[in-house]
N, CA and C atoms as an extended XYZ file, in Angstrom:
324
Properties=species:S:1:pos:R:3:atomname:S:1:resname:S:1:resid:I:1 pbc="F F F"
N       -40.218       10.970      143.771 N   UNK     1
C       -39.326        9.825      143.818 CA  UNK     1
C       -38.765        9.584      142.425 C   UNK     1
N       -37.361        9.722      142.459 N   UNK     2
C       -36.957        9.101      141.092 CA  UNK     2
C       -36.140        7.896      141.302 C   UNK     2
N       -36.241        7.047      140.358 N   UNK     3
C       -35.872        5.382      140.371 CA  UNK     3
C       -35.221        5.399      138.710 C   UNK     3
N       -34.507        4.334      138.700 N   UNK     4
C       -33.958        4.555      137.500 CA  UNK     4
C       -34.110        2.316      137.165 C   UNK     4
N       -34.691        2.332      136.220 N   UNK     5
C       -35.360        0.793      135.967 CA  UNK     5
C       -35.031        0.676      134.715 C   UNK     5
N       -34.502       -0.500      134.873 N   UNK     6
C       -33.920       -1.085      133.202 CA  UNK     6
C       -33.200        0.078      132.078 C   UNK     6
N       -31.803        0.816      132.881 N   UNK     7
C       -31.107        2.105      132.375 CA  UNK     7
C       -32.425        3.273      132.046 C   UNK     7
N       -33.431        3.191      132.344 N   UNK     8
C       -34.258        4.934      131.951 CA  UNK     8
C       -34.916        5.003      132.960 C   UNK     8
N       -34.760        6.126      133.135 N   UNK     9
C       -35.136        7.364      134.865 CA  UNK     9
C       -36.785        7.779      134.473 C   UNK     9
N       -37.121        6.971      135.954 N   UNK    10
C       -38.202        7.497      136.031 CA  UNK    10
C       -38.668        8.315      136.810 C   UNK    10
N       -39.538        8.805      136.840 N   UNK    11
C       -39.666       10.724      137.893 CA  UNK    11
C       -41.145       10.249      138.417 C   UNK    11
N       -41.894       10.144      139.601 N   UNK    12
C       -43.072        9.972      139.284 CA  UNK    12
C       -43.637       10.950      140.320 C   UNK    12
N       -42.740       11.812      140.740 N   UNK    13
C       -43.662       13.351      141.749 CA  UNK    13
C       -44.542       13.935      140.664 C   UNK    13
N       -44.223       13.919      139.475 N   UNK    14
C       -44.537       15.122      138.353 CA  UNK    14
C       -46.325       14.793      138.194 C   UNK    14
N       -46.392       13.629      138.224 N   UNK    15
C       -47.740       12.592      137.855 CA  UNK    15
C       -47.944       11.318      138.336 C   UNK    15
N       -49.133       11.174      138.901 N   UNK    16
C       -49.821       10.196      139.468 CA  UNK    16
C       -50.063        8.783      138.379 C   UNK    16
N       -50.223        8.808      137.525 N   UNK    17
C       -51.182        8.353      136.157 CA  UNK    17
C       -50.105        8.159      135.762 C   UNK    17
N       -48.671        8.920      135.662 N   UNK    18
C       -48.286        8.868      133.991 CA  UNK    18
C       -46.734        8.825      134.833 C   UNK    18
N       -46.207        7.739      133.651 N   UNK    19
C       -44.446        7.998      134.079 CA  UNK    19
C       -43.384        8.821      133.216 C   UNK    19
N       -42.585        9.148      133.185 N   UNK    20
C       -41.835       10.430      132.411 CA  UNK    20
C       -40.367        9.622      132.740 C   UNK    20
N       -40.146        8.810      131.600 N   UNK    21
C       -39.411        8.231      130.845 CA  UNK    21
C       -37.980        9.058      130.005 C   UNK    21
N       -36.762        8.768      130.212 N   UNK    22
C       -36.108        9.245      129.610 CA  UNK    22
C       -35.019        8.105      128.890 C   UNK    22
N       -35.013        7.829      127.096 N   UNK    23
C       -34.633        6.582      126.635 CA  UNK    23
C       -32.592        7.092      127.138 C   UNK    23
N       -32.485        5.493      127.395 N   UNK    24
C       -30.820        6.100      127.551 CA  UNK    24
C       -30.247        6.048      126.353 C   UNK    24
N       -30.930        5.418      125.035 N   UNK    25
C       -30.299        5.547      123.706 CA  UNK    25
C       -29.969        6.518      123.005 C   UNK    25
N       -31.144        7.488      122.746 N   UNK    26
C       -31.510        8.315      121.693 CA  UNK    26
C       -31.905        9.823      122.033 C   UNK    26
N       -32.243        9.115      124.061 N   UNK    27
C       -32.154       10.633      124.716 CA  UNK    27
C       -33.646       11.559      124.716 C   UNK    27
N       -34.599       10.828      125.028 N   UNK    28
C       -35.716       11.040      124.118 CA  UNK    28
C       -36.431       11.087      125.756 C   UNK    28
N       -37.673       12.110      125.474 N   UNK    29
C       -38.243       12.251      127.049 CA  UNK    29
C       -39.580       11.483      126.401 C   UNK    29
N       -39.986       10.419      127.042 N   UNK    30
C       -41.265        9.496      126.873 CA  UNK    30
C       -42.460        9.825      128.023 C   UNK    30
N       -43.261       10.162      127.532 N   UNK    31
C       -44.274        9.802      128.845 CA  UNK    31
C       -45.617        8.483      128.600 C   UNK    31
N       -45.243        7.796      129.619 N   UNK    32
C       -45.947        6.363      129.571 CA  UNK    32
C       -46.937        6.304      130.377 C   UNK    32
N       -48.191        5.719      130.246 N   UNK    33
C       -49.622        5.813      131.080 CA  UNK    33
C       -49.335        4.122      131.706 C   UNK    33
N       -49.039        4.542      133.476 N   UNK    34
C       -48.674        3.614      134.120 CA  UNK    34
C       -49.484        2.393      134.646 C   UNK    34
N       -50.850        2.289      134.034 N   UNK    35
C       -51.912        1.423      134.384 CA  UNK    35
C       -51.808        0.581      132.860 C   UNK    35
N       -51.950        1.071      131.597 N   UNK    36
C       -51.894        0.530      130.989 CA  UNK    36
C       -50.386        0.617      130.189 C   UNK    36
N       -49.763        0.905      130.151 N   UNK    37
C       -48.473        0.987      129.391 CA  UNK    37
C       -48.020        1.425      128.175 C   UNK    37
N       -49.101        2.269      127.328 N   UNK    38
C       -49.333        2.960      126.662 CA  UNK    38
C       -48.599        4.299      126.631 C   UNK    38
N       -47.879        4.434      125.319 N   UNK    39
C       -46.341        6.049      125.103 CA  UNK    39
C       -47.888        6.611      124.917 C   UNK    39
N       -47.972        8.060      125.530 N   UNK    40
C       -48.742        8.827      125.491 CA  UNK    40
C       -48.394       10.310      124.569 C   UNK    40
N       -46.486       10.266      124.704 N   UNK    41
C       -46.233       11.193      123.777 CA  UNK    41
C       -44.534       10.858      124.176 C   UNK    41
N       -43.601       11.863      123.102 N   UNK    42
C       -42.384       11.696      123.294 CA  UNK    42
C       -41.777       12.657      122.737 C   UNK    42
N       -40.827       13.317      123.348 N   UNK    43
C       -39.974       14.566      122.553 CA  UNK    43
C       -38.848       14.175      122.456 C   UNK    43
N       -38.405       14.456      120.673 N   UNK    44
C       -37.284       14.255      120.813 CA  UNK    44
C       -36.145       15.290      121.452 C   UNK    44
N       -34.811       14.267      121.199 N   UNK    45
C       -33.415       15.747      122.060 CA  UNK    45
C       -33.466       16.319      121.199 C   UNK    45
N       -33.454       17.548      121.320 N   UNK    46
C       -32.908       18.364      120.302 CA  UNK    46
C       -31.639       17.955      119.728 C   UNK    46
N       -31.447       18.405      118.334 N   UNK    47
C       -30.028       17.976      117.800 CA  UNK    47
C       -29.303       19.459      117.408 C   UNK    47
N       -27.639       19.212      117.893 N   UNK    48
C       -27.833       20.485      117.848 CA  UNK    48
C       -27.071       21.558      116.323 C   UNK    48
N       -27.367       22.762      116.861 N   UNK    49
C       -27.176       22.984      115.765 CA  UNK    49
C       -25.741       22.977      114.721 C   UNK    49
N       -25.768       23.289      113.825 N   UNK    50
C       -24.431       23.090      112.458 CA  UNK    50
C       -23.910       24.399      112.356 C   UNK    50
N       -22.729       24.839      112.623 N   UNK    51
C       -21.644       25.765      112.342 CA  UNK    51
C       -22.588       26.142      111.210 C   UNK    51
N       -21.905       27.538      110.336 N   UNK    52
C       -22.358       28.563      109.282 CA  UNK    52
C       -21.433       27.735      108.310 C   UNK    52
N       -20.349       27.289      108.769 N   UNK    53
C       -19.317       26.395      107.276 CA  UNK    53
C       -19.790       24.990      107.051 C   UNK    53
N       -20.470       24.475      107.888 N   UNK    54
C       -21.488       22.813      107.861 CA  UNK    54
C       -22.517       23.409      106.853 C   UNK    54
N       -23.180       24.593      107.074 N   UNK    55
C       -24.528       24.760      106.717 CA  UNK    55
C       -24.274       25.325      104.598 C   UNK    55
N       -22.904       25.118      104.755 N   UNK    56
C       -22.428       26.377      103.204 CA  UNK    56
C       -22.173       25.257      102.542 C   UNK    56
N       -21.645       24.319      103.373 N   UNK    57
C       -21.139       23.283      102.861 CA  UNK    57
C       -22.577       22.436      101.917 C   UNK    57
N       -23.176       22.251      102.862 N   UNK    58
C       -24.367       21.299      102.616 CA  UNK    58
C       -25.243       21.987      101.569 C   UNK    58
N       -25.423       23.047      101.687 N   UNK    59
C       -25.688       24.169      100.405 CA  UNK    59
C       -25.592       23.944       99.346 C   UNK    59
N       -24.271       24.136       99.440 N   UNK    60
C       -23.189       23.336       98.397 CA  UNK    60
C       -23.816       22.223       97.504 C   UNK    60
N       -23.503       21.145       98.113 N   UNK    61
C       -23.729       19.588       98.170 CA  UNK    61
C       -24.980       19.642       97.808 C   UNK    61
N       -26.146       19.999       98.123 N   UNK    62
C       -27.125       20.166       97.730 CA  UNK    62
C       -27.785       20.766       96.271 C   UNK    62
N       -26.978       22.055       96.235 N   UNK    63
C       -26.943       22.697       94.388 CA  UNK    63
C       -25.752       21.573       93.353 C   UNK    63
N       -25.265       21.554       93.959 N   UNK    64
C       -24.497       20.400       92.990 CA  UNK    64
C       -25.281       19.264       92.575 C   UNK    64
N       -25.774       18.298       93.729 N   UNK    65
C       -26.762       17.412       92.933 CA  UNK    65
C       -27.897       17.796       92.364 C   UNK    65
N       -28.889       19.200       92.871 N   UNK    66
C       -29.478       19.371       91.744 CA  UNK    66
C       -29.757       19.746       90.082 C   UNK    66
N       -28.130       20.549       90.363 N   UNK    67
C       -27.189       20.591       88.816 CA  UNK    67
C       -26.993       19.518       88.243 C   UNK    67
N       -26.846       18.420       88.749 N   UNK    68
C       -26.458       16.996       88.245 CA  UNK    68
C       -27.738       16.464       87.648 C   UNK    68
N       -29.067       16.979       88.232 N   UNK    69
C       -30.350       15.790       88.196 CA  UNK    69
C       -30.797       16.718       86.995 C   UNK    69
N       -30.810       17.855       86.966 N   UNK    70
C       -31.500       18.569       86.197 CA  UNK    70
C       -30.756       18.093       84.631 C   UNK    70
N       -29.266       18.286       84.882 N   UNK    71
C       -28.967       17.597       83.012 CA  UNK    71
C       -28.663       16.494       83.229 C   UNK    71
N       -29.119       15.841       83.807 N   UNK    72
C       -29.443       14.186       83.671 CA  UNK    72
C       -31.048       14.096       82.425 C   UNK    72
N       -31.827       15.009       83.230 N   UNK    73
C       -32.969       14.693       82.765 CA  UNK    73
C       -33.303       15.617       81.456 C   UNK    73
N       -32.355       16.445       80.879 N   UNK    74
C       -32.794       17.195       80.101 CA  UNK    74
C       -31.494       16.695       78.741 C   UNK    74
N       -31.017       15.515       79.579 N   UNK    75
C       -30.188       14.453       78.419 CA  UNK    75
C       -31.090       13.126       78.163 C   UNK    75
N       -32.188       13.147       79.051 N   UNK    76
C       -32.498       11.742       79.004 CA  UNK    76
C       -33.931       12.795       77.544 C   UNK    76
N       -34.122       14.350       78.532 N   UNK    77
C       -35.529       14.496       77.128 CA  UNK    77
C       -34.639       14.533       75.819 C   UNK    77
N       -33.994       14.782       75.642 N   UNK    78
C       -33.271       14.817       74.175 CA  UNK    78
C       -32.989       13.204       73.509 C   UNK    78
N       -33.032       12.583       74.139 N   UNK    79
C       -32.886       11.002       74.166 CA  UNK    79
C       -34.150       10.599       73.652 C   UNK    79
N       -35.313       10.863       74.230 N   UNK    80
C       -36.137       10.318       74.266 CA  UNK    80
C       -36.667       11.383       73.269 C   UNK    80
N       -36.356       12.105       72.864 N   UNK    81
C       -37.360       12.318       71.701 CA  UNK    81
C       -36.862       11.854       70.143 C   UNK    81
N       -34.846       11.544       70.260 N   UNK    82
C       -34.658       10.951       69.544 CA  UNK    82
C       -35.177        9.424       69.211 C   UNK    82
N       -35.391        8.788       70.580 N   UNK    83
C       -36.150        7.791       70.327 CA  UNK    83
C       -37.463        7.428       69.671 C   UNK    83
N       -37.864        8.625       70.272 N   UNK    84
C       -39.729        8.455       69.551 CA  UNK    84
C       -39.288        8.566       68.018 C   UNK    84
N       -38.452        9.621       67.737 N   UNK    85
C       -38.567        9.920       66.387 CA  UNK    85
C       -37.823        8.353       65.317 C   UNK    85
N       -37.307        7.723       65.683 N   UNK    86
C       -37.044        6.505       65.636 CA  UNK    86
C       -37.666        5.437       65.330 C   UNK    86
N       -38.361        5.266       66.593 N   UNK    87
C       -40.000        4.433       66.359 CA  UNK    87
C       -40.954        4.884       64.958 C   UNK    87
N       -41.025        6.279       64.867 N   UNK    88
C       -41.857        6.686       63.752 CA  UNK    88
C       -41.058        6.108       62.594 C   UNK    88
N       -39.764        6.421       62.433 N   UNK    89
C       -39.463        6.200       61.096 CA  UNK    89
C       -39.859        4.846       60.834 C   UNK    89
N       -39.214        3.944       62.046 N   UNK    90
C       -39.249        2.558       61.883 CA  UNK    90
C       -40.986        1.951       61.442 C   UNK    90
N       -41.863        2.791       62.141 N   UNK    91
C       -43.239        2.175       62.218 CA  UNK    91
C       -43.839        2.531       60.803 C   UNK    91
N       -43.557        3.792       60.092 N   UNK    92
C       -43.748        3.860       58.705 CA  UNK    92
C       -42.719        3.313       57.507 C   UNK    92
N       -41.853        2.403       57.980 N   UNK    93
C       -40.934        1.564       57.164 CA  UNK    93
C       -42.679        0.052       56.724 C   UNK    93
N       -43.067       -0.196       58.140 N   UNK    94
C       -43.716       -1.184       58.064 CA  UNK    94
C       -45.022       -0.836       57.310 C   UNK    94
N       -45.680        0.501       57.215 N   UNK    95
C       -46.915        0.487       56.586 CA  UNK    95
C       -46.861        0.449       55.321 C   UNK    95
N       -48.055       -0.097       54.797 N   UNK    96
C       -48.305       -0.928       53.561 CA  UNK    96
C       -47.758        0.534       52.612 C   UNK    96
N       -47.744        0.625       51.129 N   UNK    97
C       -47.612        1.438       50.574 CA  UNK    97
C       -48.525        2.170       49.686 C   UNK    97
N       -49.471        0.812       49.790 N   UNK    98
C       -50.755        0.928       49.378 CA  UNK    98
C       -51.746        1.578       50.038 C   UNK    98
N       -51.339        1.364       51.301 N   UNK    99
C       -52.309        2.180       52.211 CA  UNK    99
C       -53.708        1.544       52.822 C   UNK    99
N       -53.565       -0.322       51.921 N   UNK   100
C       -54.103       -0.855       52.708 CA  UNK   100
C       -53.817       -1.781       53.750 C   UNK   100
N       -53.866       -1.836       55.101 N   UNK   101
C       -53.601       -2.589       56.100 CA  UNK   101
C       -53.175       -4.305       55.398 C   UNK   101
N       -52.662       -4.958       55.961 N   UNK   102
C       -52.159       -6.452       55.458 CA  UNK   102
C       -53.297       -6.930       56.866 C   UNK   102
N       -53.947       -7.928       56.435 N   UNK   103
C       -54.855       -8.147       57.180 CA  UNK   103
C       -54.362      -10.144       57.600 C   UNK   103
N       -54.770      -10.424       58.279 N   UNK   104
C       -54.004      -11.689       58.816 CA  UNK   104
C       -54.870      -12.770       57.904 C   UNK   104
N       -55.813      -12.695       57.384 N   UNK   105
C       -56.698      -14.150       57.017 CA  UNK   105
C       -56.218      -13.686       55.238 C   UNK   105
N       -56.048      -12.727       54.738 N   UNK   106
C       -55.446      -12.400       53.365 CA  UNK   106
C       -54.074      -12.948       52.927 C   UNK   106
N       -53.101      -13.276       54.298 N   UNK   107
C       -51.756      -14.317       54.437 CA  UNK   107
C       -52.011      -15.845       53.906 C   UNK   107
N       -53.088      -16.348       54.189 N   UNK   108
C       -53.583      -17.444       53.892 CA  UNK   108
C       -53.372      -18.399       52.509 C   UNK   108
């Protein structure tokens, strides 16, 4: 017997126990345990497949942004080591010359 309830078809010759659900959204085969109401499993539709010029394309699109990320980040290491080197100069601008620490209760 198939019945079709709230837009998705239900089949129930296949199984006693279990209903075999098909979503009308997304197209998706559900099987539902008809005592308790519990998805027991679900396959999706297949999607189908992409032409050879979709697939070159996306290829494409794909090596390009990783060309992009890679000297992104090998501008940001050159950056950042100018930075560190920065900090150093700056942090030995501040040490004593004496070589002894300035100690906070010696401010006094």
């Amino acid at each position: 017997m198939v019945a079709i309830v709230g837009g998705a078809l239900y089949n129930s010759r296949v199984s006693t126990d279990k209903w075999h659900v098909q979503c009308p959204h997304c197209e998706a085969k559900l099987t539902i345990d008809r005592k308790t109401g519990a998805l027991l499993g679900a396959e999706e539709k297949p999607k189908p497949s992409a032409t050879l010029d979709e697939m070159i394309r996306r290829l494409d699109d794909q090596r390009q942004a990783t060309t992009e990320r890679v000297a992104q980040e090998q501008q940001a290491l050159k950056d950042r080591s100018r930075v560190l080197e920065e900090k150093v100069k700056e942090s030995m601008k501040r040490v004593d010359p004496k070589g002894k620490p300035i100690r906070p209760i010696d401010l006094d």
